[in-house]
One Martini backbone bead per residue (centre of mass of N, CA, C, O) as a GRO file, in nm:
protein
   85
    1UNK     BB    1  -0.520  -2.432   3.091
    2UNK     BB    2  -0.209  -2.471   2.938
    3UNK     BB    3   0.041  -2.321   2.941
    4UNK     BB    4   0.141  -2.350   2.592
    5UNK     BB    5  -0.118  -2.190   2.509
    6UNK     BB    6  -0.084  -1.963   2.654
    7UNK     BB    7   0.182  -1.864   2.550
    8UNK     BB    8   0.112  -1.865   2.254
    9UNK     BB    9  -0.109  -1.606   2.276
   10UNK     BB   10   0.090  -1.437   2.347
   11UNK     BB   11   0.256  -1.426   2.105
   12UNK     BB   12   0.116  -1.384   1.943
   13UNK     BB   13  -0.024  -1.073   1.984
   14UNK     BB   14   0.293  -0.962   1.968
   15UNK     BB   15   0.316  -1.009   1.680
   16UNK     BB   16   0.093  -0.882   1.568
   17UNK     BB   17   0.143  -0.645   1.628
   18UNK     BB   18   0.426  -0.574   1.507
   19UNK     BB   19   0.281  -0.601   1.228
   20UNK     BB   20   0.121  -0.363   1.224
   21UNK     BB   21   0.317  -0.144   1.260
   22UNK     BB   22   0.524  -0.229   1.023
   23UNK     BB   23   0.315  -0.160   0.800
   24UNK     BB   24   0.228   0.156   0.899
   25UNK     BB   25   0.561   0.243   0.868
   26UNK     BB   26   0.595   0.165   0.570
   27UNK     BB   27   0.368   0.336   0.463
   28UNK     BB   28   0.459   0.590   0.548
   29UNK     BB   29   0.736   0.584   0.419
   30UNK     BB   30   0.643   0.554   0.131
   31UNK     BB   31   0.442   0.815   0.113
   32UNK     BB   32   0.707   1.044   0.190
   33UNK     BB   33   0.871   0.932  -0.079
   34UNK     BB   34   0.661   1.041  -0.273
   35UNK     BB   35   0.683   1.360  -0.189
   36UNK     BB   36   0.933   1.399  -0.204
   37UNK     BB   37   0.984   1.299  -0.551
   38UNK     BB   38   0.854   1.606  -0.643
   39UNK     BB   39   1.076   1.748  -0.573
   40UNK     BB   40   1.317   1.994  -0.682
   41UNK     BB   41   1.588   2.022  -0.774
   42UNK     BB   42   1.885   2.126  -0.724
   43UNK     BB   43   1.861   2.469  -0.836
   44UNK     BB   44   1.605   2.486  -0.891
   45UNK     BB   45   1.385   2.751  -1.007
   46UNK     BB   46   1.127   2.903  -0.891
   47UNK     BB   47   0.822   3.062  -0.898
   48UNK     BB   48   0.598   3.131  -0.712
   49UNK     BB   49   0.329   3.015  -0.834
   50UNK     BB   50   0.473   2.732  -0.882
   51UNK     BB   51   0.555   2.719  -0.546
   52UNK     BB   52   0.252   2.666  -0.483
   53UNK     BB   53   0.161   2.418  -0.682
   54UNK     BB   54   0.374   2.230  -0.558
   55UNK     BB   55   0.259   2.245  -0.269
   56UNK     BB   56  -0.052   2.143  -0.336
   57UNK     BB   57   0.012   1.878  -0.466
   58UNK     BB   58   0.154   1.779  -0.207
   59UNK     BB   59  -0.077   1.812  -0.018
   60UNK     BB   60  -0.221   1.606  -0.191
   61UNK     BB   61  -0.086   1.370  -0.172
   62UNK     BB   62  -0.025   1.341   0.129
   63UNK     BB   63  -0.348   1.303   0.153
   64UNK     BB   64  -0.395   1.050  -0.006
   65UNK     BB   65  -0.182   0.853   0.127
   66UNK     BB   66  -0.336   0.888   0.409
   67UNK     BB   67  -0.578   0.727   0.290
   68UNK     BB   68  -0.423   0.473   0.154
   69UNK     BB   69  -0.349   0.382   0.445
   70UNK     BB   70  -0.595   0.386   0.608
   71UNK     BB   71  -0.759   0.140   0.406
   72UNK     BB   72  -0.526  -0.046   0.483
   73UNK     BB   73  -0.581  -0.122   0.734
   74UNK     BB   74  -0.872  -0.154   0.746
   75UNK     BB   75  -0.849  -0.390   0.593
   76UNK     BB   76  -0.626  -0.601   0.754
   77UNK     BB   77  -0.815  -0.598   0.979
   78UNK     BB   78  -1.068  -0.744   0.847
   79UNK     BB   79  -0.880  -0.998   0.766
   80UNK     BB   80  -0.818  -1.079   1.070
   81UNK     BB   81  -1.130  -1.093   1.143
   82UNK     BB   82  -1.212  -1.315   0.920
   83UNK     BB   83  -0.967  -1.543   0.994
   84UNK     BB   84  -1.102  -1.601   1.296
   85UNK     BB   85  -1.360  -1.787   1.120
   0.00000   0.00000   0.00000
């Protein structure tokens, strides 16, 4: 095996890891981003009652993101997995 392959092997790798990284990182921002979008204006009062319906809520959206974040990594995992065919 030549240097020039060996080298180019170590870069893919190193690119890949970065890139799946960095889409998990996006994934994550984005979901938390829509959880904080919920929450109520600042100065609006709520009832305890209403402030706990909003808290279920908020933690049902941010199971739900962290599911169909896990759902997409597993997608591009097989994506790139099925790619090496």
């Amino acid at each position: 095996m030549n240097l020039d392959r060996l080298i180019n092997m170590v870069i893919n790798r190193v690119i890949r890891t970065l890139v799946s990284k960095g889409v998990n990182k996006g994934i994550d921002a984005g979901s938390s981003a829509l959880a904080k979008r919920r929450t109520p204006a600042r100065g609006e009062d709520l009832s305890d009652k209403d402030q706990a319906k909003r808290t279920q809520d908020q933690a049902q959206m941010s199971s739900q993101a962290k599911e169909s974040a896990k759902r997409a990594r597993k997608l591009a995992r097989m994506s790139r997995r099925i790619g090496k065919f």
